[in-house]
DRENPA-3360 file (N, C-alpha, C; in nm, 2 decimals, always signed):
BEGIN
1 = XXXXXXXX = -0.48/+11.28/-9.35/-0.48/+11.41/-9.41/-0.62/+11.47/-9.42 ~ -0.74/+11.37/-9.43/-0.87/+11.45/-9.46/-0.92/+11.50/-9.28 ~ -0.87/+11.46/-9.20/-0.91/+11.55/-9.13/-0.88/+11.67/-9.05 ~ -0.81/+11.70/-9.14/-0.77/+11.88/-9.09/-0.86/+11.94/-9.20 ~ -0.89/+11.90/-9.35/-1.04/+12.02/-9.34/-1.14/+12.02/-9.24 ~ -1.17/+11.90/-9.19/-1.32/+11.95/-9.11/-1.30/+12.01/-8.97 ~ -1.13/+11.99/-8.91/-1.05/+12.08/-8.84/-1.08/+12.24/-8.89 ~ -1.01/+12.19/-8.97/-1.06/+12.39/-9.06/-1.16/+12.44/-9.06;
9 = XXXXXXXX = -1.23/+12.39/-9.11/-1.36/+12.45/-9.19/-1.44/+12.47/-9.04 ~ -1.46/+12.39/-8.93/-1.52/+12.39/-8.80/-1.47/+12.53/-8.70 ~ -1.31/+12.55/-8.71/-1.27/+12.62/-8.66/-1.33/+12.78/-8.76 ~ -1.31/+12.78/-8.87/-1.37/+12.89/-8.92/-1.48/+12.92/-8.93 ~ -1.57/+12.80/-8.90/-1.73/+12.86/-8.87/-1.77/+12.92/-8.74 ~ -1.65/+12.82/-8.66/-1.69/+12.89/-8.52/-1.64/+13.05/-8.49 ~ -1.53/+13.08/-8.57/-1.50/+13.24/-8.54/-1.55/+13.32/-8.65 ~ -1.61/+13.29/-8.75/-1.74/+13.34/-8.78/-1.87/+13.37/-8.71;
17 = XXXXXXXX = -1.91/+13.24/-8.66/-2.00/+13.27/-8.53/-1.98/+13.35/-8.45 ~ -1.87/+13.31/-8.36/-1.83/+13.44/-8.28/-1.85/+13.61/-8.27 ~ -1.78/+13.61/-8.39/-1.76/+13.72/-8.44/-1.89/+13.80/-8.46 ~ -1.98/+13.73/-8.52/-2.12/+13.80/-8.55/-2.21/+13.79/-8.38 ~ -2.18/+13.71/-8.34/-2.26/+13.70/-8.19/-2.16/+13.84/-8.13 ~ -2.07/+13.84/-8.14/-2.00/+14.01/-8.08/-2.02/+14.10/-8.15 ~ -2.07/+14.11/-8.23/-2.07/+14.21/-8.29/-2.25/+14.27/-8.30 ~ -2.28/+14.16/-8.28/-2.44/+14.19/-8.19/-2.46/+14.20/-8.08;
25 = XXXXXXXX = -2.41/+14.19/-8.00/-2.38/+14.22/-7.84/-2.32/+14.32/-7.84 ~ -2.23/+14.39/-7.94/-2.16/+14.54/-7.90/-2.24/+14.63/-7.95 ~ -2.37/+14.61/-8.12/-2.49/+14.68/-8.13/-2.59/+14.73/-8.01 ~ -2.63/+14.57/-7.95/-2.73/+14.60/-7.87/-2.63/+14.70/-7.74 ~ -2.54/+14.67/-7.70/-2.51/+14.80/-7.59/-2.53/+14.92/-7.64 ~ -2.45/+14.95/-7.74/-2.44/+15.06/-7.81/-2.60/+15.10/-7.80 ~ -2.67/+15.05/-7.89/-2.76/+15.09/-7.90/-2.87/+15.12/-7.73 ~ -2.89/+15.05/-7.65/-2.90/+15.08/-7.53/-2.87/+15.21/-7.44;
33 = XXXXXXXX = -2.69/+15.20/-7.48/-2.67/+15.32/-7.39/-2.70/+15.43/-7.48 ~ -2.73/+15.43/-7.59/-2.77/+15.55/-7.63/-2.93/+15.61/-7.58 ~ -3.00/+15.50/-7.61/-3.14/+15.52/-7.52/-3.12/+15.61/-7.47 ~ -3.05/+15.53/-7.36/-3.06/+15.56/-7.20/-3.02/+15.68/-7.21 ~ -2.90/+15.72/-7.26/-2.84/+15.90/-7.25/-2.91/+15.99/-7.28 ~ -3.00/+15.92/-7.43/-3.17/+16.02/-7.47/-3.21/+16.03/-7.38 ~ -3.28/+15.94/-7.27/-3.41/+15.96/-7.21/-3.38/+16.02/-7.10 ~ -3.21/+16.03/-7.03/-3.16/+16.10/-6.93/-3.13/+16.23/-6.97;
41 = XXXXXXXX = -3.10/+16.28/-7.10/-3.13/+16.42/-7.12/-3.26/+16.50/-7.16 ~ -3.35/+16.39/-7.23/-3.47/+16.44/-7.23/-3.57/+16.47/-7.05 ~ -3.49/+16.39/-6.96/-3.51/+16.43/-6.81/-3.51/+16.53/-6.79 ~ -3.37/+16.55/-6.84/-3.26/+16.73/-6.78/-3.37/+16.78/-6.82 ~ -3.38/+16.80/-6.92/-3.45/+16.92/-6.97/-3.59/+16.93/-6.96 ~ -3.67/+16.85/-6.94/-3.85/+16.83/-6.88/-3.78/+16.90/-6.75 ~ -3.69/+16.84/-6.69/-3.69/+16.91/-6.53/-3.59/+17.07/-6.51 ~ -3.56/+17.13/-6.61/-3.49/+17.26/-6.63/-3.63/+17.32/-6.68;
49 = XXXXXXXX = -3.71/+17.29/-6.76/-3.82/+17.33/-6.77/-3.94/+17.40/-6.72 ~ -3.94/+17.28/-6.63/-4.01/+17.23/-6.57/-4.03/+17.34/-6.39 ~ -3.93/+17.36/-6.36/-3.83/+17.44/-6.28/-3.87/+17.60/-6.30 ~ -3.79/+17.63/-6.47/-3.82/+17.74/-6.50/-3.98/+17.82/-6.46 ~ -4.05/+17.70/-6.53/-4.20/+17.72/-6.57/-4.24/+17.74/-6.42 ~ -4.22/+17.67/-6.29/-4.22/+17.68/-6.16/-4.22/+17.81/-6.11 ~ -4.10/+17.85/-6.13/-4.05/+18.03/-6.10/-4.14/+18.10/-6.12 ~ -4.18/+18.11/-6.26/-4.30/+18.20/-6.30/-4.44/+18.15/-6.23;
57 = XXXXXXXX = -4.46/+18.08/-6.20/-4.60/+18.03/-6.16/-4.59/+18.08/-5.99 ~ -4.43/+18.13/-5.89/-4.45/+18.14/-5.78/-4.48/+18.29/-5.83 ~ -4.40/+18.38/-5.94/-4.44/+18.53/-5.98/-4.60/+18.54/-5.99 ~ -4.65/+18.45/-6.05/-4.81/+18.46/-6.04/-4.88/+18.44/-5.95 ~ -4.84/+18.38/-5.86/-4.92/+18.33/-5.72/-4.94/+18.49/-5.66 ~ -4.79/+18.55/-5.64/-4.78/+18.66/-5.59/-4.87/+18.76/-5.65 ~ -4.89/+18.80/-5.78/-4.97/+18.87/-5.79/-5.13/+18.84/-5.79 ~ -5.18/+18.72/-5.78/-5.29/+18.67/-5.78/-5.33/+18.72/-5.59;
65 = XXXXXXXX = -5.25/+18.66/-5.51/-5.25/+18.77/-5.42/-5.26/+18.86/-5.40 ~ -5.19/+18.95/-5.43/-5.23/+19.12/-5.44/-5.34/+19.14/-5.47 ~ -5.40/+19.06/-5.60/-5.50/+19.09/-5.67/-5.64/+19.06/-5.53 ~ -5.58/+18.98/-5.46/-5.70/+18.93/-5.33/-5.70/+19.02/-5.22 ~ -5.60/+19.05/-5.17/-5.54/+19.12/-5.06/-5.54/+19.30/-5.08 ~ -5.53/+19.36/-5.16/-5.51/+19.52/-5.23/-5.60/+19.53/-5.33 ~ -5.69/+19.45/-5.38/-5.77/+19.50/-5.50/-5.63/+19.56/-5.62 ~ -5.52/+19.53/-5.64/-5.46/+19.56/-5.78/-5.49/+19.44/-5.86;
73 = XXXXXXXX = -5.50/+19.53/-5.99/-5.56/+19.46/-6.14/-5.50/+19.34/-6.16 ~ -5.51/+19.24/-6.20/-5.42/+19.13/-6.26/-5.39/+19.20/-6.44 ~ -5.26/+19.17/-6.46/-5.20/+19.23/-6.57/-5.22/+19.14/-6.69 ~ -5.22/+19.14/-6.82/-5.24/+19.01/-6.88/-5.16/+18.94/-6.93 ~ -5.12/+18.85/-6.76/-4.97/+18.73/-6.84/-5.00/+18.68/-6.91 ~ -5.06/+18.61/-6.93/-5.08/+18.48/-7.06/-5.08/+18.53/-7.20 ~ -5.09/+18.69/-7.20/-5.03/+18.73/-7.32/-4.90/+18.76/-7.37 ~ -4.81/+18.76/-7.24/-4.71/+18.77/-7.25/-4.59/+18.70/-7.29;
81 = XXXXXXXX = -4.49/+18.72/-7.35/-4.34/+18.62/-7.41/-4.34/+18.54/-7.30 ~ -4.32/+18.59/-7.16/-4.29/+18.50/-7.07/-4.37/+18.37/-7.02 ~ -4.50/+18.39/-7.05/-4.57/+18.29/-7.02/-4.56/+18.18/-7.09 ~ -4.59/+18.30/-7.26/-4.56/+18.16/-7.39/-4.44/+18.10/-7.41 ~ -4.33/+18.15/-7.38/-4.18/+18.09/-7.38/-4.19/+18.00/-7.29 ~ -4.22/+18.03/-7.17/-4.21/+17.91/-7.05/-4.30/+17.77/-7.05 ~ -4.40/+17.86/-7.10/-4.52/+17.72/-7.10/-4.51/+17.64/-7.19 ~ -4.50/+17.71/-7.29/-4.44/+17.60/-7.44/-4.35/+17.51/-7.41;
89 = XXXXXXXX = -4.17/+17.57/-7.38/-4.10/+17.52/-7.35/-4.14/+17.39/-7.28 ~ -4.20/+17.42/-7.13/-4.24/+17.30/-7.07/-4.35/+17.23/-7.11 ~ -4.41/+17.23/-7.15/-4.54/+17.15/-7.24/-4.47/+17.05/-7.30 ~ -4.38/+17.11/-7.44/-4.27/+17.01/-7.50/-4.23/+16.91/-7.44 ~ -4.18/+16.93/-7.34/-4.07/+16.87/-7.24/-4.17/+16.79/-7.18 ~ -4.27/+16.81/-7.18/-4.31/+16.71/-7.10/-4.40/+16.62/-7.15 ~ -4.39/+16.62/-7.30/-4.43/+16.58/-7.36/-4.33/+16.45/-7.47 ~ -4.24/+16.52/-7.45/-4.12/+16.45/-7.48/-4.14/+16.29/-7.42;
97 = XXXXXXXX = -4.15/+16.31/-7.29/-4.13/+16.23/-7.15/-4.21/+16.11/-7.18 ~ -4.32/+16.14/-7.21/-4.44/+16.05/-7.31/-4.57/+16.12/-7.27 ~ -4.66/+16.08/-7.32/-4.80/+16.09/-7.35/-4.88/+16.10/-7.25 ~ -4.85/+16.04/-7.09/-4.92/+16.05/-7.01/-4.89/+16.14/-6.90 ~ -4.77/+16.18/-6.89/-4.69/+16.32/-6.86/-4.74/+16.41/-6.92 ~ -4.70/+16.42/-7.06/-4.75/+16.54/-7.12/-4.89/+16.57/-7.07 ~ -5.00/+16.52/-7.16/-5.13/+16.49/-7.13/-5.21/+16.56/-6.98 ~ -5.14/+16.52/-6.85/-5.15/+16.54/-6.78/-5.11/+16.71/-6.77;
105 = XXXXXXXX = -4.97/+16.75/-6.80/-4.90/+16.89/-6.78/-5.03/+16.97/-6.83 ~ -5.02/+16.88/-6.99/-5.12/+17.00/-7.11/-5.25/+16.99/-7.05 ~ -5.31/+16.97/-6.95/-5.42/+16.95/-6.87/-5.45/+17.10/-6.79 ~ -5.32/+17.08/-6.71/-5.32/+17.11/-6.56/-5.26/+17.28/-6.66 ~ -5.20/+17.29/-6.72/-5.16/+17.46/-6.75/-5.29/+17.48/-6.86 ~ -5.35/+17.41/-6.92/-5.46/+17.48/-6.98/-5.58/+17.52/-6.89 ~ -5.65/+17.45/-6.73/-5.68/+17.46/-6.66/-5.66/+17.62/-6.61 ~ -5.53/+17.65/-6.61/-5.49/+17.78/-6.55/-5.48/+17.89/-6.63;
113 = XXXXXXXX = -5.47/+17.87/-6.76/-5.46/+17.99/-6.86/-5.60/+18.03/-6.83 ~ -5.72/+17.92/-6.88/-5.85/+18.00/-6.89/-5.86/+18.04/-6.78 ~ -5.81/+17.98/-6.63/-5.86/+18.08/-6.53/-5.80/+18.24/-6.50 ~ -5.69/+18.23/-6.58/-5.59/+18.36/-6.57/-5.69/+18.50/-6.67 ~ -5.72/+18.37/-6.76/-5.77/+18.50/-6.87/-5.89/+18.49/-6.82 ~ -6.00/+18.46/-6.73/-6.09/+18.50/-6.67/-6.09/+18.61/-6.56 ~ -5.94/+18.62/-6.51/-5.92/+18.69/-6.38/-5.87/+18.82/-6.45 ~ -5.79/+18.81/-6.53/-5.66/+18.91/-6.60/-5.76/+19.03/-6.64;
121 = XXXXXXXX = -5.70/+19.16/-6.57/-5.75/+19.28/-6.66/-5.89/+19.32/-6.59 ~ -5.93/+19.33/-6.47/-6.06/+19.32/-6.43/-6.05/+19.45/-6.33 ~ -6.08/+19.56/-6.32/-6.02/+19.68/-6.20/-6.14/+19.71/-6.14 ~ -6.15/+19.70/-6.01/-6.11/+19.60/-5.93/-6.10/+19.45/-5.97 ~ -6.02/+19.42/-5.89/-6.03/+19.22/-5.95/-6.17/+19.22/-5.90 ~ -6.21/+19.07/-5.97/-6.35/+19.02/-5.88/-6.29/+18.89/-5.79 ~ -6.31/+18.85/-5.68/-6.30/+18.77/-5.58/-6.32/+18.64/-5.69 ~ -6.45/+18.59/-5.72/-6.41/+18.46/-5.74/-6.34/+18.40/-5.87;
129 = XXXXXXXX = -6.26/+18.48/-5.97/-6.23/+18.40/-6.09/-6.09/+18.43/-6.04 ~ -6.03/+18.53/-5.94/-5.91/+18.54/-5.88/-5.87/+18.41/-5.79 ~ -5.98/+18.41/-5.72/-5.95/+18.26/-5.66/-6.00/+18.07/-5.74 ~ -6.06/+18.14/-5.83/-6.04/+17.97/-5.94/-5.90/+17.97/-6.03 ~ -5.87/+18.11/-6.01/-5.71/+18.13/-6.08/-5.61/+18.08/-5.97 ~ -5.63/+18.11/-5.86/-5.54/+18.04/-5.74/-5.51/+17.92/-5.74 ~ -5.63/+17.87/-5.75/-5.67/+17.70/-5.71/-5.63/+17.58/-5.80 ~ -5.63/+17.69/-5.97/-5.58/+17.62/-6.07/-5.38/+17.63/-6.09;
137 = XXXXXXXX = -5.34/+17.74/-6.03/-5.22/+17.76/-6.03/-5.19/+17.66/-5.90 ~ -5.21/+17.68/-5.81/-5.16/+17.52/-5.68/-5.19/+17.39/-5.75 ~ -5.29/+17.36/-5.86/-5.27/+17.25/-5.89/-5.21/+17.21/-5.97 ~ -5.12/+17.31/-6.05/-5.06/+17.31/-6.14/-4.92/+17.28/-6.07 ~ -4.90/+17.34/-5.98/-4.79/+17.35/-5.90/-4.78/+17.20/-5.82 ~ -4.86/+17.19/-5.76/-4.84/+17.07/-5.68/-4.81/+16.95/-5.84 ~ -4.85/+16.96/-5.89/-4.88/+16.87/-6.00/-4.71/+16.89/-6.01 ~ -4.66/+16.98/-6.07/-4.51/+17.00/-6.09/-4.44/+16.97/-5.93;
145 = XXXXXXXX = -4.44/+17.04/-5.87/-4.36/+16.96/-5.71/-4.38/+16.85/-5.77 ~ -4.52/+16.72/-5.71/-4.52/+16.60/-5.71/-4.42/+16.53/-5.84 ~ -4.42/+16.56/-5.95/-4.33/+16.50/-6.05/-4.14/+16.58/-6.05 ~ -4.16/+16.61/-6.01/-4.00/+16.68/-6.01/-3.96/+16.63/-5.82 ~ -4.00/+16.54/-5.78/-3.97/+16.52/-5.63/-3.98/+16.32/-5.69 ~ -4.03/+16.29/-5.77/-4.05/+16.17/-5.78/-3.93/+16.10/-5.77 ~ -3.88/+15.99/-5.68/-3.81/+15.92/-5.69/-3.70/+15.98/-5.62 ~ -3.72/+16.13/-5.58/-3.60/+16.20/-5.48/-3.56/+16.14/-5.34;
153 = XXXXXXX = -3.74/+16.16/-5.27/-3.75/+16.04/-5.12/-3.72/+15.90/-5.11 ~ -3.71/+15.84/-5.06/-3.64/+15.69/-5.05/-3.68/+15.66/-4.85 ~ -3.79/+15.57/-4.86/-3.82/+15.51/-4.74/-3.67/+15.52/-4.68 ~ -3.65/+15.56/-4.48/-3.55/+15.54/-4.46/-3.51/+15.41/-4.41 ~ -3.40/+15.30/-4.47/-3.39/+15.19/-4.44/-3.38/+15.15/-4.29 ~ -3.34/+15.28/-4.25/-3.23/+15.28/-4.08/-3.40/+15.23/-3.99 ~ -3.46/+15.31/-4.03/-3.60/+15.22/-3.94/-3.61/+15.41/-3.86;
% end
């Protein structure tokens, strides 16, 4: 008769154990895939951003042009809703991403504001702060290509 308590009592420690070893294994996924869902929508949106912020930077290219090619004035974007809604937006975003992303972005678009507000508003433009405004917009740009292309290419296996 005494050994069905330590039958018992063994059998109930072990589905106690169990139980808590499952129940920590269904935390840590949980908790995981939630990460992961974070850090895959914090993507979306550094690269919707990111994109946006793009668009306007090909609008500026264009007139930084003009501004080379026709002598017309550069207008003053960087004071504009559009510039601050876009640039913010992606700054955040990319800062979200982490610190060395960000860092980097908030580098490469501060680079280009001071060259804009050097160029912006000048009638005739002058040649060279129009073209340090160029030079900081392509590296701002390439800087964005190169990170929104990352991880798109894939060596081709076929040879």
């Amino acid at each position: 008769m005494q050994g069905w308590w330590g039958n018992l009592l063994q059998g109930a420690l072990s589905a106690i154990i169990g139980g808590v070893v499952a129940a920590l294994t269904a935390w840590a996924v949980v908790t995981a895939t939630r990460r992961h869902e974070r850090q895959a929508a914090l993507e979306i949106e550094a690269r919707t951003s990111a994109i946006d912020f793009f668009l306007l930077l090909a609008d500026i290219d264009i007139q930084l042009t003009k501004a080379l090619d026709s002598g017309v004035a550069l207008p003053r974007m960087t004071e504009g809703r559009d510039w601050t809604v876009k640039a913010l937006k992606a700054e955040i975003a990319m800062f979200s991403l982490g610190r060395k992303a960000g860092n980097a972005f908030s580098q490469k678009i501060g680079d280009l504001r001071r060259a804009l507000e050097l160029a912006e508003g000048d009638d005739p433009p002058r040649e060279e702060p129009v073209k340090a405004a160029m030079a900081a917009l392509h590296a701002l740009s390439d800087h964005l290509a190169d990170w929104l292309m990352q991880g798109r290419h894939q060596p081709d296996a076929s040879g």
